[in-house]
Every structure is written in structure tokens, then in C-alpha cells.
C-alpha positions as CSV (number, residue, x, y, z in Angstrom):
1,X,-19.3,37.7,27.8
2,X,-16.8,39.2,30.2
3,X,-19.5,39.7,32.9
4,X,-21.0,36.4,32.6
5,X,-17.1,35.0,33.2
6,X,-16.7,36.5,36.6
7,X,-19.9,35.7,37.2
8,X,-19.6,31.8,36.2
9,X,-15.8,32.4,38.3
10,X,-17.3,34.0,41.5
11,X,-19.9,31.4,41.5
12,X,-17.3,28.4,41.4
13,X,-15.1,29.8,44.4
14,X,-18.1,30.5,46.6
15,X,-19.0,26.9,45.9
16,X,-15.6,25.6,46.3
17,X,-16.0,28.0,49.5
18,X,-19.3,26.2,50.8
19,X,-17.6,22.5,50.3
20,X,-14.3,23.4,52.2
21,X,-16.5,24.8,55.2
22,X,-19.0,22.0,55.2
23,X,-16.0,19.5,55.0
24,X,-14.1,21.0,57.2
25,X,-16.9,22.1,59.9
26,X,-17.7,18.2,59.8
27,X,-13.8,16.9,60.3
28,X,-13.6,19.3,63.4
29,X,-16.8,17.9,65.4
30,X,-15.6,14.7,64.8
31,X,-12.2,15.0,65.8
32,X,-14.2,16.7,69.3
33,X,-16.1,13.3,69.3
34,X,-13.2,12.1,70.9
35,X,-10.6,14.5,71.7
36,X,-11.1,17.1,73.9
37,X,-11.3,20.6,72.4
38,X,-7.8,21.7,73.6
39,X,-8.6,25.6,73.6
40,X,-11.8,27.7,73.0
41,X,-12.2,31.2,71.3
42,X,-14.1,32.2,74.5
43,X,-11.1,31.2,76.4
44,X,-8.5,32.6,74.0
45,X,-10.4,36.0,74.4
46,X,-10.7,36.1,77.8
47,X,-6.8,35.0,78.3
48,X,-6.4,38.3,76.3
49,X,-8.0,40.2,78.9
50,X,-6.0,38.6,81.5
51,X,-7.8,36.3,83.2
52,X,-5.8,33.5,82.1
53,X,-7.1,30.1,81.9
54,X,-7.8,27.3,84.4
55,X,-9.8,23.9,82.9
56,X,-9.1,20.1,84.3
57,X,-11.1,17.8,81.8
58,X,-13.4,15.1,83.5
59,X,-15.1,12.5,81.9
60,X,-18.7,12.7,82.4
61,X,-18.9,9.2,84.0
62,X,-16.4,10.2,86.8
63,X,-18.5,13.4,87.6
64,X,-21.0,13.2,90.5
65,X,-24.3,12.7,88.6
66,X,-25.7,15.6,90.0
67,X,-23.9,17.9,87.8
68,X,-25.3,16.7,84.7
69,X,-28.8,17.0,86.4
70,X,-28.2,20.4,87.7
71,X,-27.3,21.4,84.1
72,X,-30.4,19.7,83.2
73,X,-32.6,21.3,85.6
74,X,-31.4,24.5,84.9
75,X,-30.5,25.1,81.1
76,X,-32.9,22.3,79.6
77,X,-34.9,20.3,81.1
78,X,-35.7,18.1,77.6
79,X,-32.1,17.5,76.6
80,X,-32.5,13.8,76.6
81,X,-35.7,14.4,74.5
82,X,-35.4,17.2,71.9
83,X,-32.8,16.8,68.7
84,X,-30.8,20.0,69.4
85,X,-33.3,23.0,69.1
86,X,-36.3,23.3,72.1
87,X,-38.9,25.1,69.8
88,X,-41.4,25.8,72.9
89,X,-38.9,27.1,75.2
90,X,-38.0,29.5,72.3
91,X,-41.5,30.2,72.2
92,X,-41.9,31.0,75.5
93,X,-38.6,32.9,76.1
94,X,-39.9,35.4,73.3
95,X,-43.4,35.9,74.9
96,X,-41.7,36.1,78.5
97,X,-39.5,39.0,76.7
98,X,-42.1,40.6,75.0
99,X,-44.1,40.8,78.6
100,X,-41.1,43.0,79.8
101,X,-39.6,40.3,82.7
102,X,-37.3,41.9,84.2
103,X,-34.7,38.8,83.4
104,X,-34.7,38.6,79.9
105,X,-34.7,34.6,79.1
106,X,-33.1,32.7,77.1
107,X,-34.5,29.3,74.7
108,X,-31.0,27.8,73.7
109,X,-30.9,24.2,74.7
110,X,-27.5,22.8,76.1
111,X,-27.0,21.5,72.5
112,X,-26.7,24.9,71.0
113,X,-24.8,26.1,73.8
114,X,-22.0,23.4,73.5
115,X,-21.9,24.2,69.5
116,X,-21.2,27.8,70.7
117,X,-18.7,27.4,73.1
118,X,-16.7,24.5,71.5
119,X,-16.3,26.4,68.1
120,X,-17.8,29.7,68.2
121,X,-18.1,32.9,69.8
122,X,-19.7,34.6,72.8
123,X,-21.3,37.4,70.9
124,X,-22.8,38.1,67.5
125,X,-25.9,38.7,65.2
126,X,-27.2,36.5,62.4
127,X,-24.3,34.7,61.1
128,X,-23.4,33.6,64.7
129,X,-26.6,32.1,65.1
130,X,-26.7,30.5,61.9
131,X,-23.8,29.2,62.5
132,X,-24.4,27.7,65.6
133,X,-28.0,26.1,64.1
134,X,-25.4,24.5,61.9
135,X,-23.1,23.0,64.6
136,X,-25.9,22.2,66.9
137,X,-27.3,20.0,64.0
138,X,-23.4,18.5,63.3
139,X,-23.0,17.5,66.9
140,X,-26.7,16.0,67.4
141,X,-26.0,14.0,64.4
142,X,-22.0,13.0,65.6
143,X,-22.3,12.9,69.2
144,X,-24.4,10.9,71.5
145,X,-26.2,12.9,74.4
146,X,-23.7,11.8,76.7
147,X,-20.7,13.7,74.8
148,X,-22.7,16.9,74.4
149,X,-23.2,17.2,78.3
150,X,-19.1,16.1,78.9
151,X,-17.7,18.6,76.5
152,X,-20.8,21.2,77.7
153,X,-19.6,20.6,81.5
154,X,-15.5,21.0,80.3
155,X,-15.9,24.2,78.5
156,X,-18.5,25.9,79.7
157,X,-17.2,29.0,82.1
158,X,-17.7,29.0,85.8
159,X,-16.1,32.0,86.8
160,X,-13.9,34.1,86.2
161,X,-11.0,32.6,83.4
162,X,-12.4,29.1,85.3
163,X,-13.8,26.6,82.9
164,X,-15.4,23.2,83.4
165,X,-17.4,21.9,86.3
166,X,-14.4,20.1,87.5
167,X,-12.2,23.8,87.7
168,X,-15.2,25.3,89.2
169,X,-16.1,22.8,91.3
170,X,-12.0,22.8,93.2
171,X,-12.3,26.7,92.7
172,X,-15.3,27.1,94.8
173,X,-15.5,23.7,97.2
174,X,-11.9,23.0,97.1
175,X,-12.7,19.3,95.9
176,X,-13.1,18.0,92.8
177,X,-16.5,17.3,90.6
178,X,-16.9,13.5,91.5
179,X,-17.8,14.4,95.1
180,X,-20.4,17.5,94.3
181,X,-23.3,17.5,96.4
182,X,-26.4,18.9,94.6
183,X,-26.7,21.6,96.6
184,X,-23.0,22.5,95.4
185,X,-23.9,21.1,91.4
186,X,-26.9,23.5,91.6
187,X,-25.1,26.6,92.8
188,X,-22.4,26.1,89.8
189,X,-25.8,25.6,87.5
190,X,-26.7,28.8,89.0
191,X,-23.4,30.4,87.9
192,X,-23.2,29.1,84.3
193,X,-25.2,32.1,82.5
194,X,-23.3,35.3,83.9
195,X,-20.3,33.4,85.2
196,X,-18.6,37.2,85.4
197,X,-21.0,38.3,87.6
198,X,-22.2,35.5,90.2
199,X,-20.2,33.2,92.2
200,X,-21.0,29.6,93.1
201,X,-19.7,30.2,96.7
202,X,-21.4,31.9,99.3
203,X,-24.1,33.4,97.0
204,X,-26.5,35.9,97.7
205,X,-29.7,37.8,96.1
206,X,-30.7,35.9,93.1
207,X,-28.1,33.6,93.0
208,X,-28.8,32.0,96.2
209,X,-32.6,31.9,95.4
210,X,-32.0,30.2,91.7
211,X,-29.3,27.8,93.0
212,X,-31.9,26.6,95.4
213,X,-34.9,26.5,93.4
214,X,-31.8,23.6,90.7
215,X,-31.4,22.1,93.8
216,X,-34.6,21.2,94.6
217,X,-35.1,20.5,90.6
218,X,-32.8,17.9,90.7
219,X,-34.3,15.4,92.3
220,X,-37.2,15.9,89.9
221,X,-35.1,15.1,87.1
222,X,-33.9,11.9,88.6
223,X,-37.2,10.8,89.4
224,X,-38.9,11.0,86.1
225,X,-36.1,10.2,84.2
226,X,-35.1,13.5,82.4
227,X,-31.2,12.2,82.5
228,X,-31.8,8.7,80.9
229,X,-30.0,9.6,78.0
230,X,-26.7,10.2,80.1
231,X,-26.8,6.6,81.3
């Protein structure tokens, strides 16, 4: 009788548990439906270390459109199309990993990647991913397109304690991210997977060769329309 009374009074706070995260996961992206996330735990971590933090929020509409279709170009090229989660590029990260590449690939979609940085954590097993399945699916169902890439292009890290294409932008091409060129939105595209270890400005080796190969990408995804959602 005992036994079955803890069990009936575990059960009840791991349900009262679920509700307050579920509530509370869905008050927080909506409140970053229209606020901007003030503070990340990516930035908070890397303030830590000493690298401080530098951001300047920009709406999406004021940035040069070729940021949004550098990110496109580079991180996921059916954004406008998918709901969150890119099943074939998953598929063909894993097989490209499994060959042995040399650059191991990634399959998150710009969707997940927002999720992560606006309320998670850089690094993690499982329960980060699960997580992050669960706020990619909040945010697709919350947020339009066009506020997944402005809050993906404010807090995602373009160097060094630099966050935001705007901060980036003034920290490599000393002007700010309404005037980017897309040879300057492609190198920042370029930078946005190992921020720590490339720089947007005067890049060499691989860096240099990738920023190119967005550049030239971007035009593509104007053409056929791989940013309509943005409009």
C-alpha cells in the first residue's frame, strides 16, 4: 500500500513536471515571437570565458537581402519549404559521415538551429536533441519563416563573443548589415558553423573557397525562389 503511494505521488509530480515545462516552453517562444531574446546561454557561457558580448539587433526587413539568402544557400537551402526538420539532408549527412569525408556534415535545418541557440545549449547528447526537436516544432508552429531567419541572423555567432549578422557584419566590413554585398553575406555564411575558428575577413583555405562557392549560390536562390517565404 505504501509502495503503491509513492508510486501514485511520484507519478503526479512528474506530471505536474511535464505540464509546467510544456506551459512554460510555449510562454517563452511566444514572448520571442516578438521580443527579442535579450541574452543566450551560448552567450552567457562564452561571456564567462571572457569574450564578452557584442550583438546590435536588426530587423530582418532592414538587412540587405542577401544575408538571408547566404544563410539559405549555405545552412538550408529548403527552409521556405520543409516544417522544421530536413529528413534528406539528414539522410545524406549520415551516409556522407559514414563514407569517412573528411568534413563531417551536418543535417540541422536553420529551424533547429534557431531553437538551439535561442533557448538551448551548444553541446549535448540525447536530451539536447530532444529538446531542441521540441522547440523546433514550438517555433514552426508560433513563428512565421520570416521570424525564424531574424532571430537565426541576431543570435547566431559570427566570431569571436560577436553575435548577429549586423555585429559581424560592422566587425568585419566596418558597415552595417543593410549594405552587405553578397560576396560579404556569403563570407559571414561561411563563418557561421566554427565562428571560433574562421573569420569573415580576409579568409583563406577553405574558408575563402566555401564563402565563394554561397556566393555564387545566392543568386540561385533568388532565381528560383528559395527565399519566397522571407517576403
Amino acid at each position: 500500500m505504501a509502495k503503491q503511494t509513492v508510486a501514485r505521488s511520484v507519478s503526479r509530480w512528474i506530471i505536474k513536471g511535464l505540464l509546467i515545462f510544456v506551459i512554460g516552453s510555449i510562454v517563452w517562444v511566444g514572448l520571442y515571437r516578438f521580443l527579442p531574446p535579450p541574452v543566450t546561454v551560448t552567450m552567457l557561457a562564452n561571456a564567462v570565458d571572457g569574450r564578452g558580448i557584442t550583438k546590435d539587433w536588426m530587423s530582418l526587413d532592414a538587412m540587405s537581402p542577401n544575408m538571408a539568402r547566404a544563410a539559405i544557400a549555405a545552412e538550408d537551402g529548403n527552409f521556405c519549404s520543409h516544417f522544421g526538420f530536413d529528413f534528406k539532408a539528414m539522410q545524406k549527412a549520415f551516409k556522407s559521415n559514414l563514407q569517412g569525408e573528411r568534413r563531417i556534415r551536418g543535417g540541422s535545418t536553420i529551424s533547429q538551429q534557431t531553437a538551439k541557440n535561442a533557448f538551448l545549449w551548444q553541446n549535448g547528447g540525447y536530451l539536447r536533441k530532444g529538446l531542441e526537436a521540441w522547440f523546433t516544432l514550438l517555433i514552426e508552429l508560433m513563428w512565421p519563416k520570416h521570424r525564424i531567419m531574424e532571430v537565426y541572423l541576431n543570435i547566431a555567432e559570427t566570431g569571436l563573443g560577436t553575435y548577429g549578422a549586423n555585429a559581424g557584419s560592422m566587425r568585419y566590413f566596418k558597415h552595417d548589415a543593410s549594405r552587405l554585398s553578397r560576396a560579404e553575406a556569403a563570407r559571414i555564411a561561411a563563418v557561421l558553423p566554427l565562428p571560433k575558428k574562421r573569420a569573415a575577413i580576409a579568409p583563406t583555405g577553405f574558408t575563402r573557397r566555401y564563402g565563394d562557392k554561397i556566393a555564387r549560390r545566392i543568386g540561385q536562390v533568388q532565381r528560383y525562389g528559395l527565399d519566397s517565404c522571407l517576403k
